[in-house]
C-alpha positions in Angstrom: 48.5 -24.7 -6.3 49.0 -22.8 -3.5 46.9 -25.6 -1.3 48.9 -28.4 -2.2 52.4 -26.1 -1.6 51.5 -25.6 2.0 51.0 -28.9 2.8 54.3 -30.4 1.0 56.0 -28.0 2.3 55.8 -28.9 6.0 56.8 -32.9 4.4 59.7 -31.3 2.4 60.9 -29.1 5.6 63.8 -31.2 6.7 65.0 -32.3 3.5 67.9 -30.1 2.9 71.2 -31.4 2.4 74.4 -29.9 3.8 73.0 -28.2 6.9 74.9 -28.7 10.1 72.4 -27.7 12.2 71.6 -30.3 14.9 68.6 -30.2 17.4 70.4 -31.6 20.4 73.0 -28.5 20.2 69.4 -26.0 19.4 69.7 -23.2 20.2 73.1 -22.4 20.8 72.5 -18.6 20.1 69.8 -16.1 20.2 66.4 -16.9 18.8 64.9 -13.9 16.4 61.2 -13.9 16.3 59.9 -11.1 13.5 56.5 -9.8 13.8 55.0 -7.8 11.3 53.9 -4.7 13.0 54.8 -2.2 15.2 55.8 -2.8 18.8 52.3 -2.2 20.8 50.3 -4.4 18.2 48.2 -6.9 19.8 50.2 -8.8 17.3 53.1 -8.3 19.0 52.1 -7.9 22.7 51.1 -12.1 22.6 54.3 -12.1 20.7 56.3 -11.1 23.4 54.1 -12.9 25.9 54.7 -16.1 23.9 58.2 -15.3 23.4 59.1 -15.0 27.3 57.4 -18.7 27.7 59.0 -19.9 24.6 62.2 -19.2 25.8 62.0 -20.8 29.3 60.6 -23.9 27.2 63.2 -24.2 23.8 65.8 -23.5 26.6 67.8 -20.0 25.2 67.3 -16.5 24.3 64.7 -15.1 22.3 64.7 -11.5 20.4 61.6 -10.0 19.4 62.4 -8.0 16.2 59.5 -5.6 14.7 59.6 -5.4 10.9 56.3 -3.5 9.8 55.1 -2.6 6.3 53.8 -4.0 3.1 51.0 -5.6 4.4 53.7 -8.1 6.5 55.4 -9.3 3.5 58.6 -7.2 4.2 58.7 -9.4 8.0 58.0 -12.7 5.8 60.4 -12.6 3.2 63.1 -11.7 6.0 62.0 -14.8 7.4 62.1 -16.8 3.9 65.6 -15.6 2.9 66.8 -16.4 6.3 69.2 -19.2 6.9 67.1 -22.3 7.5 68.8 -23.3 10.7 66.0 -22.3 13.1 67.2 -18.7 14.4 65.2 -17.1 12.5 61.3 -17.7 12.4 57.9 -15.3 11.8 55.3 -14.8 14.5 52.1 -13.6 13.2 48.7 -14.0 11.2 48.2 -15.9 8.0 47.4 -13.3 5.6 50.8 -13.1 4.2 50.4 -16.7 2.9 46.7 -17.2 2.3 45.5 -13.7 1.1 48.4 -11.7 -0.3 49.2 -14.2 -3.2 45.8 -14.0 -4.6 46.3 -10.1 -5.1 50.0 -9.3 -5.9 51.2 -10.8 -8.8 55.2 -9.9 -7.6 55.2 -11.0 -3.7 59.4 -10.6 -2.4 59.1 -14.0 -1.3 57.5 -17.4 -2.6 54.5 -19.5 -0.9 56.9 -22.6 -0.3 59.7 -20.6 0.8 58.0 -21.0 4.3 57.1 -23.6 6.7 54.4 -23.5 9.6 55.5 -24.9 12.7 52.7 -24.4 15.2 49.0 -21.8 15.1 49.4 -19.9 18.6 46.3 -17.8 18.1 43.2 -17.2 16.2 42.1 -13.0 15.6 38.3 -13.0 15.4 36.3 -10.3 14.2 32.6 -8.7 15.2 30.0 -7.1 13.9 29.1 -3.7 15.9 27.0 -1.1 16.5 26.7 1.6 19.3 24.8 0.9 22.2 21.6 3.1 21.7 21.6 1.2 17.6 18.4 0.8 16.1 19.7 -2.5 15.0 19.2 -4.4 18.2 20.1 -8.0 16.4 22.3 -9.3 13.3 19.1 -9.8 11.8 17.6 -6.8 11.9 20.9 -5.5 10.4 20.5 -8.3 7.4 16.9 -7.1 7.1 17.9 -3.3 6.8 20.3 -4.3 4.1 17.8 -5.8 2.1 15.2 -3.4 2.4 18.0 -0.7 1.4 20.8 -2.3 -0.5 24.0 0.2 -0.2 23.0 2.7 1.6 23.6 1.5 5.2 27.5 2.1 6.0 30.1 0.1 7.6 33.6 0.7 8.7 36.6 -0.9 8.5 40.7 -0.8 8.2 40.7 -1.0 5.2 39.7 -2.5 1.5 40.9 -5.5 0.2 41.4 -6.1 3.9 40.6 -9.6 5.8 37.6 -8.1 7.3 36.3 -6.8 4.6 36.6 -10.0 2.6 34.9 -12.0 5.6 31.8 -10.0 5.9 31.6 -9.2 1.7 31.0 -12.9 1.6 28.2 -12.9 4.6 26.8 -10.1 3.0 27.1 -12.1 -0.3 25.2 -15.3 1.3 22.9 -12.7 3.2 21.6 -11.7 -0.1 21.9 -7.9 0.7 24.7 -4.8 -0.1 26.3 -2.2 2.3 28.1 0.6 1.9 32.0 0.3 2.8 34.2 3.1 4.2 38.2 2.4 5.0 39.4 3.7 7.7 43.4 3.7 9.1 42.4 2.6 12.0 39.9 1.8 14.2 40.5 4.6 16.5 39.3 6.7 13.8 36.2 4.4 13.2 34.8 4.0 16.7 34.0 7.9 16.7 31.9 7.5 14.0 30.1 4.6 14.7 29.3 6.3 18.7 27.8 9.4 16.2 26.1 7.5 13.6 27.9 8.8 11.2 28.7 5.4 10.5 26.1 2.7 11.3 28.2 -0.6 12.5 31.9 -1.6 11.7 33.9 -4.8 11.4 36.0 -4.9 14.1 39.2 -6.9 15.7 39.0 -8.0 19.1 40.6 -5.2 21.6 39.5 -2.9 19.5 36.0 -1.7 20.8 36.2 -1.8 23.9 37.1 2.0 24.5 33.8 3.2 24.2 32.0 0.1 24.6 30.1 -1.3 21.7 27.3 -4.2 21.2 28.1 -7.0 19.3 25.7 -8.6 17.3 28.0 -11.4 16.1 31.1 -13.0 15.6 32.8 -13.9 12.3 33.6 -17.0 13.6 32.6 -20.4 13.6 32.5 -20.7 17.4 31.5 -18.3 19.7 34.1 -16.4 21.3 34.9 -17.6 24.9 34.9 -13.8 26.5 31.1 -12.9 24.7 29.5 -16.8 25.3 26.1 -15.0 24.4 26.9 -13.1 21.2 26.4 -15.9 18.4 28.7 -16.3 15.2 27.6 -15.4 11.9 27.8 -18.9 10.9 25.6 -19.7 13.5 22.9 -17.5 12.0 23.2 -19.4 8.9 25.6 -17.2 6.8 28.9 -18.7 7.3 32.3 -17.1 8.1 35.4 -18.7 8.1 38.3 -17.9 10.6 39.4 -14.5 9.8 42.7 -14.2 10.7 45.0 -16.6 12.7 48.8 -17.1 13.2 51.7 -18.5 15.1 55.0 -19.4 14.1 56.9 -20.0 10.7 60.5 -21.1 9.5 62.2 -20.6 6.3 61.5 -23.5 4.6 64.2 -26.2 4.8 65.2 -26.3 8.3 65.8 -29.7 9.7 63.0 -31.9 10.8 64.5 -32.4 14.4 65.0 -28.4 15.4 61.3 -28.2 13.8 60.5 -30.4 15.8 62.0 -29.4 19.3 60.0 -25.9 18.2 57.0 -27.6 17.8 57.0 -28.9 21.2 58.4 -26.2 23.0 55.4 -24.1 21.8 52.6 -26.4 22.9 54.4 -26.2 26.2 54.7 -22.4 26.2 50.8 -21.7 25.4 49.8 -23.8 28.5 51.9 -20.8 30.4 49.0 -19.1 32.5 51.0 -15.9 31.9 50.9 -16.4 28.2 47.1 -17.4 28.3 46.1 -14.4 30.1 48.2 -11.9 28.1 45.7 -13.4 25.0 42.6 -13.0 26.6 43.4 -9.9 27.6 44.0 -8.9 23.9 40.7 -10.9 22.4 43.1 -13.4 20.8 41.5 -17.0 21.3 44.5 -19.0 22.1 44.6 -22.5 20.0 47.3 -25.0 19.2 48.1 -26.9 15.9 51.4 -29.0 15.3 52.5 -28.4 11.2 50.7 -30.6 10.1 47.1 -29.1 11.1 48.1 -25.5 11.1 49.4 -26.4 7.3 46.0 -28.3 6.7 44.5 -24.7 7.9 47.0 -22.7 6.1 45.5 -24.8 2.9 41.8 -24.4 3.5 42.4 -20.4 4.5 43.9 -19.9 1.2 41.5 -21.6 -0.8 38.5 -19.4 0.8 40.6 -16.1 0.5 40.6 -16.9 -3.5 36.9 -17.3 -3.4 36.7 -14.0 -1.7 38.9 -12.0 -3.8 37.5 -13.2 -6.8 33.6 -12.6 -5.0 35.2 -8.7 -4.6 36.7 -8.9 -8.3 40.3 -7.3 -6.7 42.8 -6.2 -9.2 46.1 -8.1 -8.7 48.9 -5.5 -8.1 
């Protein structure tokens, strides 16, 4: 249901009647762009970044407005019960559409209130150990966790989390069972891992590089342009979808021409060396999907996510 509501939405997106709203006149006031975290998030420093090229590109202002808690969904249903006349739109990952709705049974906004208008980034993860690790390879890890099933730990922010549903189902294909421990944050976790108190974590990009880690792989399907030589878990034959990936949204109904000079204006402003460079710099691969494909992505996302939560057996809240 939720596959086939992504992907009409972005058909149904200019449909309303009655709006005024014309694209030749867009914008005629300031843009707001919400992100769902706090300001200093790698979430929203390539915000920011994007929103300084998208506004040289769209041709106005744009305000970056921070709207953190509840998982993102208090920053998405701002954006769902906004106005659908293109001033008010989401920047940030996918989980609030693909993962949430398989474990909340009461989200403050619906699925199809939304529409995607163009993927900006893709958030991978990796699989690391400290430097001096006995686990020199993913496969010696995989071999551990067979010899030993749960008693080998791993960190991560937390459970029900999109890291921890990517690896659960790598571990899952590997045929093998580790021990989980949520942590707040990764500042807390890196500690650990440098003592062996834990023995490897799942980690975002930009987040281990402050003692310096080895990676052993990517959850990714490709590797990751900054780490050429560390190979992705699919790869090695246990595959991992994207784990977490974003750009930016509208409330659902906003007219098909302002979508569409949106759409435009952020292919334009990811080709921004400034903007490119800000998203390396953070580990964020920088991609570009019109709605159409980032809905198609949206669609396949959400469809693995209920495979995962129902892998993890999750209790809807």
């Amino acid at each position: 249901m939720i596959r086939h509501t992504l992907a009409a939405a972005v058909l149904a997106a200019g449909c309303a009647a009655g709006t005024t709203v014309q694209a030749d006149t867009y914008p005629s006031r300031p843009i707001q762009f919400i992100v769902p975290f706090t300001a200093g998030n790698a979430i929203d420093i390539i915000g920011r970044a994007f929103a300084d090229a998208f506004k040289n590109e769209i041709g106005g202002t744009v305000v970056v407005v921070n709207r953190d808690g509840a998982a993102g969904m208090i920053a998405m249903a701002a954006v769902a019960n906004a106005a659908p006349d293109g001033y008010t739109l989401f920047f940030g990952p996918n989980g609030q559409l693909t993962l949430q709705p398989h474990l909340r049974k009461n989200l403050p906004y619906k699925v199809d209130q939304v529409v995607p208008i163009c993927l900006t980034f893709e958030s991978p993860f990796a699989i690391v150990v400290r430097p001096d690790s006995p686990y020199k390879t993913f496969a010696d890890l995989i071999e551990a966790g067979r010899k030993a099933p749960g008693k080998i730990s791993y960190g991560l922010s937390g459970i029900g989390s999109i890291p921890h549903l990517l690896f659960h189902m790598v571990a899952v294909r590997a045929k093998t069972e580790f021990n989980v421990v949520a942590y707040k944050n990764y500042a807390l976790l890196v500690p650990d891992i440098t003592a062996g108190r834990t023995e490897f974590g799942v980690m975002a990009f930009g987040s281990f590089q402050s003692p310096p880690m080895k990676l052993l792989a990517v959850l990714r399907e490709k590797r990751h342009p900054r780490y050429p030589d560390v190979p992705t878990t699919t790869e090695l034959g246990f595959p991992a979808e994207s784990a977490a990936f974003g750009g930016l949204y509208a409330p659902a109904g906003t007219p098909k021409p302002v979508l569409d000079k949106i759409e435009a204006a952020c292919e334009r402003a990811l080709k921004a060396p400034a903007t490119r460079k800000v998203f390396e710099d953070t580990g964020q691969a920088t991609e570009f999907e019109g709605r159409a494909g980032f809905a198609k992505r949206l669609a396949a996302d959400s469809k693995n996510k209920a495979e995962a939560v129902k892998l993890l057996d999750l209790k809807v809240q």
